[in-house]
C-alpha positions in Angstrom: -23.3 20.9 1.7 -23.5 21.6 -2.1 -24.4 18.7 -4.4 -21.8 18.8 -7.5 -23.7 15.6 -8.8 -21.4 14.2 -12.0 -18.8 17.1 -11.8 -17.8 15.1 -8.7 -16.1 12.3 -10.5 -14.3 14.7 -13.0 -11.1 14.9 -11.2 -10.1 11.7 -10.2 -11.0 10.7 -13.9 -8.9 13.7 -15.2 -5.8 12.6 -13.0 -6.3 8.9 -14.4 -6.8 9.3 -17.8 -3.5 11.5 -18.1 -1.6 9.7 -16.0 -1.8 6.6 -18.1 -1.5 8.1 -21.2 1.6 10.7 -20.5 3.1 8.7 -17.9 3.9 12.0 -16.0 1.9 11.3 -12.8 3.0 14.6 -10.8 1.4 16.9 -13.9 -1.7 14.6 -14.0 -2.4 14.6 -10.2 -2.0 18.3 -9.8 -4.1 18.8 -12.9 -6.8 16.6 -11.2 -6.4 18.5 -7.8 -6.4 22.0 -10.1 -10.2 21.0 -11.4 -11.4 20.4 -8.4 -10.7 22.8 -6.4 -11.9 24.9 -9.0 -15.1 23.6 -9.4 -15.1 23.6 -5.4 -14.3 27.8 -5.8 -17.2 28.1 -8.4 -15.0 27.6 -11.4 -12.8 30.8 -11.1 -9.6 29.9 -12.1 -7.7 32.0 -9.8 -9.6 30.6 -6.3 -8.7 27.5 -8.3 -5.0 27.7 -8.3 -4.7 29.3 -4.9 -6.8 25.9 -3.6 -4.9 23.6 -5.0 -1.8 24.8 -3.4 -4.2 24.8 0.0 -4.6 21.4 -0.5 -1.1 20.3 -0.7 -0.5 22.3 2.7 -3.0 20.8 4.7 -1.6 17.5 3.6 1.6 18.3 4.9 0.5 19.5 8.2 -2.2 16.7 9.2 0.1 14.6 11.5 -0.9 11.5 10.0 -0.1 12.5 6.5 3.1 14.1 7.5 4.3 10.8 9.5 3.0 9.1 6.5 5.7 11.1 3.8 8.3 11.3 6.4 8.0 7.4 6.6 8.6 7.7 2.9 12.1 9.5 2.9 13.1 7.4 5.5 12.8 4.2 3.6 15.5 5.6 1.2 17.9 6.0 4.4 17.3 2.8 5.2 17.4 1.5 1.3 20.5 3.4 0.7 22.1 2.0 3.8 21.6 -1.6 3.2 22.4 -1.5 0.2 25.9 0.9 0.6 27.1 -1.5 3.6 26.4 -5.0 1.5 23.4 -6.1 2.9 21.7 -6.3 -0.3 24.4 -8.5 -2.4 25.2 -9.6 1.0 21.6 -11.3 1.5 20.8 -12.3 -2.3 24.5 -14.3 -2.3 23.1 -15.9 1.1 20.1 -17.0 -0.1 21.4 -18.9 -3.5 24.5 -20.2 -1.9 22.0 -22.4 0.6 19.7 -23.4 -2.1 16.5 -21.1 -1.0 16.6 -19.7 -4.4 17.1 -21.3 -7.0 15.1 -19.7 -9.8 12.1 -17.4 -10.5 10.1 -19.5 -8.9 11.6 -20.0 -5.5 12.5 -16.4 -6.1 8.5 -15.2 -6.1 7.3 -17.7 -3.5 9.8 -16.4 -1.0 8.1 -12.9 -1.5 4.7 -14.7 -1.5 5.3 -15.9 1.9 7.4 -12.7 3.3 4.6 -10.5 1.9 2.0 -13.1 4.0 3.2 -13.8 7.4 3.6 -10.0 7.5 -0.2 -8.6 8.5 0.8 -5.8 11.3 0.7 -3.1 8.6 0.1 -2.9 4.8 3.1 -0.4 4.2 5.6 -2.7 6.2 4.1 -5.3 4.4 5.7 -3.7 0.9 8.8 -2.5 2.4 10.2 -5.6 3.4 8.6 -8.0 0.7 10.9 -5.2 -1.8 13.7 -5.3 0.6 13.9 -8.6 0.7 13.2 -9.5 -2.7 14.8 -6.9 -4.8 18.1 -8.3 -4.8 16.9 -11.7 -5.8 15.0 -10.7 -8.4 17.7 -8.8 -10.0 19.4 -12.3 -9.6 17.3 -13.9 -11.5 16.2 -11.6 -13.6 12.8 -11.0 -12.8 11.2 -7.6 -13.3 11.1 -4.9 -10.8 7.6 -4.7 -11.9 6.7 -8.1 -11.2 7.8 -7.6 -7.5 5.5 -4.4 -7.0 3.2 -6.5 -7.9 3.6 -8.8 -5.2 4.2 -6.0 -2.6 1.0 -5.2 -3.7 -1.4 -8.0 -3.8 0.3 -9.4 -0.4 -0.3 -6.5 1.6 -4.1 -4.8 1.5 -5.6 -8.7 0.8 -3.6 -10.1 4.3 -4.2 -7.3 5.9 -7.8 -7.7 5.8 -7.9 -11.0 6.0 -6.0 -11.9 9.0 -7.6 -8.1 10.4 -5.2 -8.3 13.4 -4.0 -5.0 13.1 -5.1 -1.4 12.2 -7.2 -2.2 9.3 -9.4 -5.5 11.7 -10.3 -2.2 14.7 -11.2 0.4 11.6 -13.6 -1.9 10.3 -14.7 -2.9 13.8 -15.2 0.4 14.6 -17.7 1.2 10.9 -19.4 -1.6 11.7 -20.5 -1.0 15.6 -21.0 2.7 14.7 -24.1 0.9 12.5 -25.3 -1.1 15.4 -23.8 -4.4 14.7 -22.3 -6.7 16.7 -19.1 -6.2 15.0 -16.6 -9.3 16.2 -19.0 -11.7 14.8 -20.2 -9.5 12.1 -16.3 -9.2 10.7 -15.3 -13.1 11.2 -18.4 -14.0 9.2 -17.1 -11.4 6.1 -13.3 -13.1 6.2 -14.5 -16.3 4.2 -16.6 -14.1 2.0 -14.2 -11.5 1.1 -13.9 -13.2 -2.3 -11.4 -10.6 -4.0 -9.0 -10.5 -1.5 -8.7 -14.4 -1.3 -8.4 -14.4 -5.0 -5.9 -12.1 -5.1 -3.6 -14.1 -3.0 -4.2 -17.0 -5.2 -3.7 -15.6 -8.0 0.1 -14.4 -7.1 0.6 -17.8 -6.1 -0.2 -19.4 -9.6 1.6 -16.3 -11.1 4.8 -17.3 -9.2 4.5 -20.8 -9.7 3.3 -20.9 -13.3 5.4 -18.2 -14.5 1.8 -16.8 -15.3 2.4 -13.5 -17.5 -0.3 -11.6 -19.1 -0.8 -8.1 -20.7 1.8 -5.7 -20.3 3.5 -7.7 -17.8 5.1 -10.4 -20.6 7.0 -7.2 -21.6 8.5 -6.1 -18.5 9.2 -9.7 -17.8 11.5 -10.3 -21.3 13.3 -7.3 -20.7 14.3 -8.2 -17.6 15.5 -11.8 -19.3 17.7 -9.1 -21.7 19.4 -7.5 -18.9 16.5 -4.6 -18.2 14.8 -5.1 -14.9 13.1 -2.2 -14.9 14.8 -0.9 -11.5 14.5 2.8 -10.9 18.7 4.1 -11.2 20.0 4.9 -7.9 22.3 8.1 -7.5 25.6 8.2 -8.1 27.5 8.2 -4.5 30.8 9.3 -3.9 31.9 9.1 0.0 35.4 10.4 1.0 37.7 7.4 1.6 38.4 7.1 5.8 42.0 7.4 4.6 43.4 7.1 1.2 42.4 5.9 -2.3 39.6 3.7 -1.9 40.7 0.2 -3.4 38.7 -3.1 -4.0 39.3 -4.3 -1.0 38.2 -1.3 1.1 34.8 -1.6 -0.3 32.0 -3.2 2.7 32.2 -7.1 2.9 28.5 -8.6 1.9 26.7 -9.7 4.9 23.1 -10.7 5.0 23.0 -9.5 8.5 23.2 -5.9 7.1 19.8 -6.0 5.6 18.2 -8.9 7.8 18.5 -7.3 11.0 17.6 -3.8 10.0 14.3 -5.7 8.7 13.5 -7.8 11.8 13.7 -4.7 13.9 11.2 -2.7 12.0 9.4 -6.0 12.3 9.6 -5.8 16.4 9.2 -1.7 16.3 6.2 -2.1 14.5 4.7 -4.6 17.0 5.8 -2.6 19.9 4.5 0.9 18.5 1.3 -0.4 17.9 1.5 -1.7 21.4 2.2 1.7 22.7 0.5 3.6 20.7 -2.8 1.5 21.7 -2.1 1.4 25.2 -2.2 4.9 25.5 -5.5 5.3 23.3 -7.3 2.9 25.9 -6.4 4.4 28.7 -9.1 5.0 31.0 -11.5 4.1 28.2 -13.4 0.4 29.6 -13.1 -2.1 27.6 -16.7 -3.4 25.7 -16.8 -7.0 28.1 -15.5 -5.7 31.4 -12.6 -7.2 31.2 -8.9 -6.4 30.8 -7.3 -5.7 27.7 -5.4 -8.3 26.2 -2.6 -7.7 23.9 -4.0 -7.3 20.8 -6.6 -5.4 22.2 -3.9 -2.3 22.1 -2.2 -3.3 18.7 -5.2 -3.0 17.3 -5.8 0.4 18.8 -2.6 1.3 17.7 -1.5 4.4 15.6 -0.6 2.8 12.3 1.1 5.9 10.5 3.2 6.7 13.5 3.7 3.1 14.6 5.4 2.5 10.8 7.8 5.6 11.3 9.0 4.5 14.4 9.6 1.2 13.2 11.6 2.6 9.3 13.8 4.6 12.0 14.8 1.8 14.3 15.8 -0.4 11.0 17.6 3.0 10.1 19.0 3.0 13.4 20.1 -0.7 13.3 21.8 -0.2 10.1 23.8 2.5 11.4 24.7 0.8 14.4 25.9 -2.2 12.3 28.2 -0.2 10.1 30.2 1.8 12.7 30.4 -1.4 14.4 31.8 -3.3 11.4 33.9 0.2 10.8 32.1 0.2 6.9 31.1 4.3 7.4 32.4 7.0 9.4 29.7 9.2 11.0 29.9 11.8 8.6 29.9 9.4 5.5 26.7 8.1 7.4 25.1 11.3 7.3 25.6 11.5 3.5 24.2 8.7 2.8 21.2 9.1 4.9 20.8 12.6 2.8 21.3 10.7 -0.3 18.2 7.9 0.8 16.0 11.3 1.2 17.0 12.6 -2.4 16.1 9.0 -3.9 12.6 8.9 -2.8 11.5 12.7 -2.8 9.8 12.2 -5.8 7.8 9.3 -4.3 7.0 11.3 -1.6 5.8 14.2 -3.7 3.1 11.7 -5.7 2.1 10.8 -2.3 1.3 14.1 -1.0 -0.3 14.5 -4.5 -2.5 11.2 -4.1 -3.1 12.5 -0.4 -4.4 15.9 -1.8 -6.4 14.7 -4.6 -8.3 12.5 -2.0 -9.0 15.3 0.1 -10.7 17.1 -3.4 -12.6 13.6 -4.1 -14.0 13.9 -0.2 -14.7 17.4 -0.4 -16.7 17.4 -3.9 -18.4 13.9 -2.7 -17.2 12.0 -5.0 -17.7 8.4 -3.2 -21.2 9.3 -1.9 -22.6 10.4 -5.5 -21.6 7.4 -6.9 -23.1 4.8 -4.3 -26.5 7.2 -4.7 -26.4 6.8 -8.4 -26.1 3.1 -8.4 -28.5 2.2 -4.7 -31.9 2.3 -7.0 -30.5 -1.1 -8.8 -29.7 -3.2 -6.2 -32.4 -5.6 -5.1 -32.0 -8.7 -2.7 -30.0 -10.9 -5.1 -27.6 -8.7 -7.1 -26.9 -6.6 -3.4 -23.6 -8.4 -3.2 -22.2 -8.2 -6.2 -23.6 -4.4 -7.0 -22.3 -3.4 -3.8 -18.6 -5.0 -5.1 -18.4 -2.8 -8.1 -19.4 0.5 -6.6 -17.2 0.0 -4.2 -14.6 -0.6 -6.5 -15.3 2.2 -8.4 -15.6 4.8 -5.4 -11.8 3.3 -4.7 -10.3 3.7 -7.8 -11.4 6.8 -7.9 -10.8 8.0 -4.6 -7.6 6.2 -4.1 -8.6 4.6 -0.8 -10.4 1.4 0.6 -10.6 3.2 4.0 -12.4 6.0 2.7 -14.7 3.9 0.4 -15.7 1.6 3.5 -16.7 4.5 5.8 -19.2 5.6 2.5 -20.3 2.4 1.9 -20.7 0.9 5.4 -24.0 3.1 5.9 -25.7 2.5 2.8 -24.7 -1.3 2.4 -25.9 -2.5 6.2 -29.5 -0.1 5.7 -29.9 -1.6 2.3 -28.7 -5.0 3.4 -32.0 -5.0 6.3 -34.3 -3.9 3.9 -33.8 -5.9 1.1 -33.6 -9.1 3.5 -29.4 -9.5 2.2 -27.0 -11.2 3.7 -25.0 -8.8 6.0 -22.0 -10.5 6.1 -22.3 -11.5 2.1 -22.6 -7.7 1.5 -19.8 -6.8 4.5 -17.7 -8.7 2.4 -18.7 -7.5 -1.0 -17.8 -3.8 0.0 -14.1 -5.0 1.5 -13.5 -6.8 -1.3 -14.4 -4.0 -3.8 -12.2 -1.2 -1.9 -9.4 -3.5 -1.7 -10.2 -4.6 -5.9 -10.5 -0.5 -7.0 -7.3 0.2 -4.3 -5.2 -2.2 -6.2 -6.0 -0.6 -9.5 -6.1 2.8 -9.0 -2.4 5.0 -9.5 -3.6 8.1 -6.9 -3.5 5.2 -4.3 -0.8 5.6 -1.7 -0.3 1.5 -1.2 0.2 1.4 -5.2 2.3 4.4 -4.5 4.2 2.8 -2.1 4.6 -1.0 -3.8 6.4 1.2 -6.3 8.9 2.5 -3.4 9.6 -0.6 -2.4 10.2 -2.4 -5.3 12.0 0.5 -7.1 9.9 0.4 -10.1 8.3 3.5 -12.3 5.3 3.9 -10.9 3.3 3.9 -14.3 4.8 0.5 -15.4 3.6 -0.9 -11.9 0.1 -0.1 -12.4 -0.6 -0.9 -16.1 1.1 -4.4 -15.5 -0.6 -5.0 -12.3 -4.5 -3.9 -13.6 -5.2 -6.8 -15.7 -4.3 -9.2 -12.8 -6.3 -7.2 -10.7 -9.6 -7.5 -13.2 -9.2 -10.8 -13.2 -9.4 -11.4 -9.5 -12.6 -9.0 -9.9 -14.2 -10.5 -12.5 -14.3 -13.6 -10.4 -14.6 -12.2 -7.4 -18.0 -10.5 -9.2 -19.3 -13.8 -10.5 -18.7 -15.1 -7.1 -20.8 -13.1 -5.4 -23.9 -13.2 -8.0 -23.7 -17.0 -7.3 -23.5 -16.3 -3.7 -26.3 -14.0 -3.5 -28.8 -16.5 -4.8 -27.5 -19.2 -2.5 -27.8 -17.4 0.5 
């Protein structure tokens, strides 16, 4: 494989840089796709271009990625949906009427603890913290980009923390293909996952302090003058079932026209992992001998196809409860099903961008040039928090904490043995640090997709969100330099 050495980190740092500083993320990603696969064709231009389009096509045929963006247009489906039949209003008028919600700060802790006790999946995670929370913090006039935010620093941190799920067998699976025992291994790196913990904290004190810092104390007073941020939704026009549509044939609000959709992604999420894992293990022996248990198989489960399934059946549900209610006709349905694709089509396309850029990154070896760079000045004591920083670094740039683990993984437990380190310290160090560079990098498709679900610009959710993300990682750093003398 070719060595590109520094050109490797060009791209990702191209697609950055412009992103942030002309806000027009689809002309920034392609640009960063465009230089590397150029540099990947031996810096001709034309190979160049013709690559970059390659790129995008294999992202839309690997099944994974494709289930992924599908996923994606069928959120707005299920958005537009709840939102056309009164769920939305319906829910948000429930919630203050009983005293749940009283203010901003009832307002954030009810996302705190939906975006919490959800740790199946890290996109279902986002979608239902925003669909449960964006009406109530239009209510009380909290910013749109104060609830990507908590989409955000709910889902990746619980997800690895309470590694029940997808995310728990990936990291199992790194960490027995280096000769660990990796049950043990994993349960000893929880407590020391210092970033992740932080981060959770730290949306706590933001919801209960009314904590605003950097460009986040902007977004916030807009929203107090009437500006939430909230992407606009399109203009519908449905047909009336029969005559002029008055005031009082608009849909009556119901919470149950956005709660049930929710709890049956919820459910379908629980049972596609279920499925989907049961049919991975079959005829494969289990480690122990013994049967599978339940978890066993949602932890096997297909994530990306699992979270489809589970976006249709709250589509479905939605459906179901407006023709039951007689809200829609089936062909008003339809349109507004087509409408929910048209909404999100331009998140989908900086997914498939963020996808493709990824692909470039692996391809050039991004991640592995910069753990090489950085493995000659780590000794015993500064392991954990070295390890932390590249690991945030390969993220951000890379756009994933998958991706950065299965780099990382290799080189952290080999360097761990031989400089006498603490494996679990420095297991925990490198989660922590894909998770920290994750959170702050816009090519990452969990940034991409707390931006979905709250219905915020996706620009104005990362520049608000980055300095609370530094200073969970600034801790999290000192942390583990205090840790790695102490242990």
């Amino acid at each position: 494989m070719t060595d590109y050495g520094w050109l490797s980190i060009l791209p990702p740092i191209l697609a950055i840089v412009l992103a942030l500083l002309t806000r027009q993320v689809y002309l920034a990603l392609f640009a960063g796709i465009l230089l590397g696969t150029t540099i990947l064709a031996g810096f001709n231009p034309i190979l160049g271009a013709v690559g970059a389009v390659e790129q995008l096509v294999v992202v839309v045929i690997n099944r994974g990625n494709a289930e992924v963006l599908l996923f994606t247009l069928v959120v707005g489906a299920l958005i537009v949906l709840m939102r056309e039949s009164g769920g939305v209003n319906g829910f948000a008028n429930f919630m203050v009427s009983r005293g749940w919600v009283r203010g901003p700060v009832s307002a954030q802790l009810l996302s705190v603890v939906v975006g919490t006790s959800i740790f199946i999946e890290s996109n279902i995670t986002c979608l239902v913290t925003g669909a449960v929370s964006r009406p109530l913090y239009d209510r009380v006039k909290l910013s749109r980009a104060k609830l990507a935010y908590m989409c955000d620093s709910t889902s990746a941190p619980i997800c690895i923390l309470i590694p029940l799920n997808a995310w728990g067998a990936y990291v199992l699976g790194l960490l027995a293909a280096e000769g660990l025992d990796p049950l043990p291994t994993l349960v000893a790196a929880v407590p020391l996952n210092f970033y992740a913990i932080l981060a959770i904290v730290i949306v706590v004190i933001v919801a209960v302090f009314g904590w605003n810092i950097g460009p986040m104390r902007q977004s916030e007073q807009a929203a107090l003058e009437g500006n939430t941020g909230a992407l606009p939704a399109q203009t519908i026009t449905l047909e009336p079932s029969g005559g002029d549509e008055t005031e009082a044939d608009k849909p009556p609000e119901r919470a149950v026209n956005l709660v049930a959709p929710v709890l049956a992604i919820v459910a379908t999420m629980f049972l596609g992992l279920w499925v989907t894992g049961r049919s991975a293990l079959e005829g494969v022996a289990s480690a122990d001998g013994e049967p599978y248990r339940f978890f066993d198989f949602i932890m096997a489960g297909s994530g990306s196809l699992s979270v489809l399934w589970a976006v249709s059946a709250g589509v479905a549900t939605a459906i179901i409860l407006a023709r039951v209610q007689g809200i829609f006709t089936f062909t008003q349905t339809a349109e507004l099903v087509v409408v929910g694709f048209r909404e999100l089509i331009g998140v989908a396309t900086i997914l498939a961008l963020a996808l493709a850029i990824g692909q470039v990154c692996r391809g050039l070896g991004t991640g592995p040039w910069v753990a090489d760079m950085v493995s000659p000045w780590i000794n015993g004591a500064s392991a954990a928090p070295l390890l932390f920083v590249t690991s945030a670094f390969i993220a951000f740039s890379t756009g994933t904490s998958w991706g950065t683990w299965a780099i990382m993984f290799p080189i952290e437990i080999s360097m761990a043995g031989q400089l006498g380190a603490s494996i679990p310290l420095t297991v925990g160090a490198v989660l922590g640090g894909g998770v920290f560079g994750d959170h702050c990098s816009p090519i990452s498709d969990t940034t991409v997709i707390s931006s979905l679900s709250a219905g915020v610009d996706h620009i104005e959710h990362v520049v608000t969100q980055i300095p609370y993300a530094l200073v969970g990682g600034a801790a999290a750093t000192v942390l583990y330099f205090a840790a790695g003398l102490l242990v």
